[in-house]
C-alpha positions in Angstrom: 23.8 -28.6 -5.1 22.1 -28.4 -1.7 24.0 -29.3 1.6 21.4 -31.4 2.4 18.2 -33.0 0.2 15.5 -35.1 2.0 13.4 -37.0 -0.4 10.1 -39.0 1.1 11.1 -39.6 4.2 9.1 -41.5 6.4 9.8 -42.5 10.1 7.0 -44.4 12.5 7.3 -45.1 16.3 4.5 -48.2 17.0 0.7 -46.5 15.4 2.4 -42.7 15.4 3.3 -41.5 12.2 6.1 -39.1 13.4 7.6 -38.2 9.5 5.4 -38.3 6.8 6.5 -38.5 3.5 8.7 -35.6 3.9 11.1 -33.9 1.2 13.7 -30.4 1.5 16.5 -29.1 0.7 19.0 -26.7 2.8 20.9 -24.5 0.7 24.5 -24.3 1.3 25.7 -21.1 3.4 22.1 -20.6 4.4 20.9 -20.2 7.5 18.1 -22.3 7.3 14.9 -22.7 9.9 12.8 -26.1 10.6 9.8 -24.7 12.3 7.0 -26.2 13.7 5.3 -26.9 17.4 6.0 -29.1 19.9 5.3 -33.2 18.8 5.3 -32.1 15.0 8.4 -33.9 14.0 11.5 -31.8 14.0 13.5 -34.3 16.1 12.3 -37.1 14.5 13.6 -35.3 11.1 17.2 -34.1 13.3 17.6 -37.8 14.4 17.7 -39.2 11.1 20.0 -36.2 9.3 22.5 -37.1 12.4 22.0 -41.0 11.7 21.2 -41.1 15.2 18.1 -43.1 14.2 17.4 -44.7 10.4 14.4 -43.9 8.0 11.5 -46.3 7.3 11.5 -45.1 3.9 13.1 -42.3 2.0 16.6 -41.1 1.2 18.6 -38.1 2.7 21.6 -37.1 0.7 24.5 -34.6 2.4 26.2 -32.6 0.0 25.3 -34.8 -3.0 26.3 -38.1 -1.5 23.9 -40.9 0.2 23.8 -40.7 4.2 26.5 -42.8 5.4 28.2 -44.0 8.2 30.9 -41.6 7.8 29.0 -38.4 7.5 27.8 -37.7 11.1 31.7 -36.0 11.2 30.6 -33.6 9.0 27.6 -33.0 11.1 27.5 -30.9 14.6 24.5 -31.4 16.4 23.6 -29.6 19.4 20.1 -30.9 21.0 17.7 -28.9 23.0 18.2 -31.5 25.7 22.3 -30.7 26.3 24.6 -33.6 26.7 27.0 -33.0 29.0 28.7 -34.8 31.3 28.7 -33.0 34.6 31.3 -34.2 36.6 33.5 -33.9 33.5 36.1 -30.8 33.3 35.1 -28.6 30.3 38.3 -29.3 28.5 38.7 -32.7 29.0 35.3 -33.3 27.8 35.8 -30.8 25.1 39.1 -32.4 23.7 36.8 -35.8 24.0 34.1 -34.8 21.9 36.2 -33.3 19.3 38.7 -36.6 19.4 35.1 -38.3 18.6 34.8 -36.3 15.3 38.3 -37.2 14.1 40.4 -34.5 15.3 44.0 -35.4 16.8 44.5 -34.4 20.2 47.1 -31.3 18.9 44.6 -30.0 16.8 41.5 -30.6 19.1 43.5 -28.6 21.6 44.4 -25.2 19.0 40.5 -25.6 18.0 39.2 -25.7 21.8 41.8 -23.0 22.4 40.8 -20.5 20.1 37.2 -21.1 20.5 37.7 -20.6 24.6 39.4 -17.1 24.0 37.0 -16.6 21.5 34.2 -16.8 24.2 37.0 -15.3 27.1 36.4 -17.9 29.5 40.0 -19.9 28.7 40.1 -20.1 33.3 37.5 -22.5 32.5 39.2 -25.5 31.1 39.6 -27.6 35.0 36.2 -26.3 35.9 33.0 -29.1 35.9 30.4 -28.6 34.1 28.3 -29.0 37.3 30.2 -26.0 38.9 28.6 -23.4 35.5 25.7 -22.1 34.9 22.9 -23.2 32.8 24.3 -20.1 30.3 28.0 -21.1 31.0 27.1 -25.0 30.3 25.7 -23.5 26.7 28.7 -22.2 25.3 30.1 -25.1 26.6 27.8 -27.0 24.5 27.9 -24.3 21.0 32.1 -25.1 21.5 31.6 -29.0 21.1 28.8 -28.6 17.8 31.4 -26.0 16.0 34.7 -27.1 17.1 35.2 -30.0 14.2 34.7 -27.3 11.9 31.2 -29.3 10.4 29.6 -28.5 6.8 26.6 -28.8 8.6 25.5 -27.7 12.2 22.3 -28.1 13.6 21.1 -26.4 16.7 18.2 -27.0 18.2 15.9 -24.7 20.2 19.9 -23.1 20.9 18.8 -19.9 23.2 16.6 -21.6 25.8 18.1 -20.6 29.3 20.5 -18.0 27.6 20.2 -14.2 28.5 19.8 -11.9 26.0 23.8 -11.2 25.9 24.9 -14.8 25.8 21.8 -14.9 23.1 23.0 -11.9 21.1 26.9 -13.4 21.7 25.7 -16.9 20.4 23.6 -15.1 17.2 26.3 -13.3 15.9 28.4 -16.8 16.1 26.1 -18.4 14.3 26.0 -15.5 12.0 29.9 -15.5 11.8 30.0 -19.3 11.2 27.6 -18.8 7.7 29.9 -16.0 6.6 32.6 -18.0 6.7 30.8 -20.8 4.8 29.1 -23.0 7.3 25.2 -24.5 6.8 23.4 -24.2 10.0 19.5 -25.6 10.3 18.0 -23.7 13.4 15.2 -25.9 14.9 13.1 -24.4 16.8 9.1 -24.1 17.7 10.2 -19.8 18.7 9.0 -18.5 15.5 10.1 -14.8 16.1 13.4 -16.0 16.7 13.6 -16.8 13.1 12.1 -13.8 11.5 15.5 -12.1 12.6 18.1 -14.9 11.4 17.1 -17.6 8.8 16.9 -16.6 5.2 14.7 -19.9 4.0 12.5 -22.1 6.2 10.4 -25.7 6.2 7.5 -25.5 8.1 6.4 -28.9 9.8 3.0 -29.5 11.4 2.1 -33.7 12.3 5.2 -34.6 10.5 4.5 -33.1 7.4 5.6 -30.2 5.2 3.5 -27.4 5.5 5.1 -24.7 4.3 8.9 -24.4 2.3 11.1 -21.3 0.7 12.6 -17.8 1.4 11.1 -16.3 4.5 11.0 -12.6 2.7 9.2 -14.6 -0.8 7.0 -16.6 2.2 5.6 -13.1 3.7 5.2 -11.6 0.4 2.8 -14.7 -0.6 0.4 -14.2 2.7 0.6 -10.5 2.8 -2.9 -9.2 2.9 -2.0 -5.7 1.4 -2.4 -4.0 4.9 -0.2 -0.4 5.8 0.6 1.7 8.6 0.6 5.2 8.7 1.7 7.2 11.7 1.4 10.7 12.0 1.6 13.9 14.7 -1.3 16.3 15.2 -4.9 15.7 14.0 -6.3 12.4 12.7 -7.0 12.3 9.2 -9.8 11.8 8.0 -9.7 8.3 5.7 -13.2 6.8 5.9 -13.3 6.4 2.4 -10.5 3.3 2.8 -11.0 0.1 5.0 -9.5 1.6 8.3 -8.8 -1.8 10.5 -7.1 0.0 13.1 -7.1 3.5 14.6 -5.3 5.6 17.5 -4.4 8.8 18.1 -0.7 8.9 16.8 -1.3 5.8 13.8 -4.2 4.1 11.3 -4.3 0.7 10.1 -5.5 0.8 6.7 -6.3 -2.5 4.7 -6.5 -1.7 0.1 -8.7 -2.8 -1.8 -8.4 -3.6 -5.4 -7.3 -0.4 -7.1 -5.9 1.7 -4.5 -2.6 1.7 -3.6 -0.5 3.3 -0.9 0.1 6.7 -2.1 -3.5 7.4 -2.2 -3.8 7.2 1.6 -0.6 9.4 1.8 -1.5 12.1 -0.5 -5.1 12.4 1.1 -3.4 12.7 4.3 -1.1 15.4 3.5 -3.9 16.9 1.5 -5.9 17.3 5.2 -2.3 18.8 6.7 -1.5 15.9 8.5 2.2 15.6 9.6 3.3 12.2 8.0 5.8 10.1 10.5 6.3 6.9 8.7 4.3 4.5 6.2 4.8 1.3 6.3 3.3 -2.1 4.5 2.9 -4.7 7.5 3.7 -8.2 6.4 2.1 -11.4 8.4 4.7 -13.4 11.0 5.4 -16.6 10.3 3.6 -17.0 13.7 0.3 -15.8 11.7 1.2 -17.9 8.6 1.6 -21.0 10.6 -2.0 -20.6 11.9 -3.5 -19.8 8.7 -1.6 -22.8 7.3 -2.5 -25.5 10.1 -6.1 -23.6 9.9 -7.0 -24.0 6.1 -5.5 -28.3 6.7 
């Protein structure tokens, strides 16, 4: 059973259509991606799993049951615009945000706790937000989505502002968190960011579904059967395939019904060429989503 199944949801603002009809499912211990541009709908889509805002039409069901009013504690939500309240001490506003999910103040405390000497910054605790850094405010902000222990955590657009440590730190979290059983939906319009970490992905262009499934299954489906072979010393001569690319040290080589890649190594070998690496060269989901909005 999913962690989370939308079925026909629809959601309109005055004449803008900003979810059409849309249906997915998130797997559970997946690390799941809801791409798509700016304006396409994502937050429309996050406001309704968080039951910050309600449906026109449609159902969304978390982990088998109906959306209900007691389900956004099962839910960590961090939004691209970060709530914080900046004259507020990080652990006072830390233990209130947990206290908001349902936690006692003891355990609130032990979950704050571990997660501040998780991150080693437990000398933060009397600081104000206003006094950290636009990183420092972040982990801040990762602390309060995580520290209820959610089924579900949804972070969105998470590593705008971060350097790449504090990005690398908060990826292996995220990572860490799945591993240990958590669903996390990574929204985001950054679509190299989730080449490297989501396993599945729903594509969303003008508030509708565009695209859905495994990102390696997704690639496989657009690939246009194009290789890469690198080599040292003398080009080799390969003019009787479709050569798209060409340099001194690599060729770009695009098959045609029939051939396959080991004819394009075995000719170059033939010709004495010193063979570096061959490679198949998938499309990005960058070049999928154009082709997709493209062909609508």
């Amino acid at each position: 059973m999913p962690i989370l199944s939308l079925k026909n949801v629809v959601k309109q603002y005055h004449n803008h259509l900003a979810v059409n009809s849309v249906s997915f499912d998130v797997q559970k211990q997946k690390i799941f991606g809801l791409l798509g541009p700016n304006g396409a709908g994502k937050t429309s889509i996050i406001r309704i799993i968080t039951s910050i805002t309600g449906s026109d039409s449609g159902d969304v069901f978390l982990d088998g049951e109906k959306l209900n009013g007691y389900h956004p504690k099962d839910i960590g939500y961090m939004p691209e615009e970060r709530g914080l309240y900046k004259k507020m001490k990080v652990g006072e506003q830390l233990l209130y945000l947990a206290q908001l999910k349902g936690l006692s103040t003891k355990e609130a405390k032990q979950k704050i706790d571990h997660w501040l000497r998780k991150f080693e910054i437990t000398d933060w605790w009397h600081k104000k937000v206003e006094e950290l850094s636009k990183g420092m405010q972040q982990k801040v902000q990762f602390i309060a989505t995580v520290v209820h222990d959610p089924k579900l955590i949804i972070l969105d657009e998470p590593f705008t502002g971060l350097d790449p440590i504090n990005t690398n730190l908060i990826k292996e979290e995220i990572r860490q968190l799945k591993e240990n059983g958590t669903s996390i939906i990574f929204s985001t319009h950054r679509m190299e960011q989730v080449e490297e970490i989501c396993e599945d992905i729903v594509l969303i262009n003008d508030g509708q579904v565009m695209l859905e499934g495994n990102v390696d299954e997704i690639k496989q489906k657009f690939k246009e059967h194009k290789f890469k072979l690198d080599f040292e010393g003398s080009t080799p001569d390969l003019s009787n395939f479709n050569v798209v690319k060409k340099s001194n040290s690599s060729i770009t080589i695009k098959l045609t019904e029939g051939q396959n890649g080991n004819d394009i190594i075995s000719q170059a070998v033939k010709q004495g060429c010193h063979v570096l690496a061959f490679n198949e060269i998938l499309p990005t989901l960058n070049d999928i989503f154009i082709k997709q909005v493209e062909s609508h």
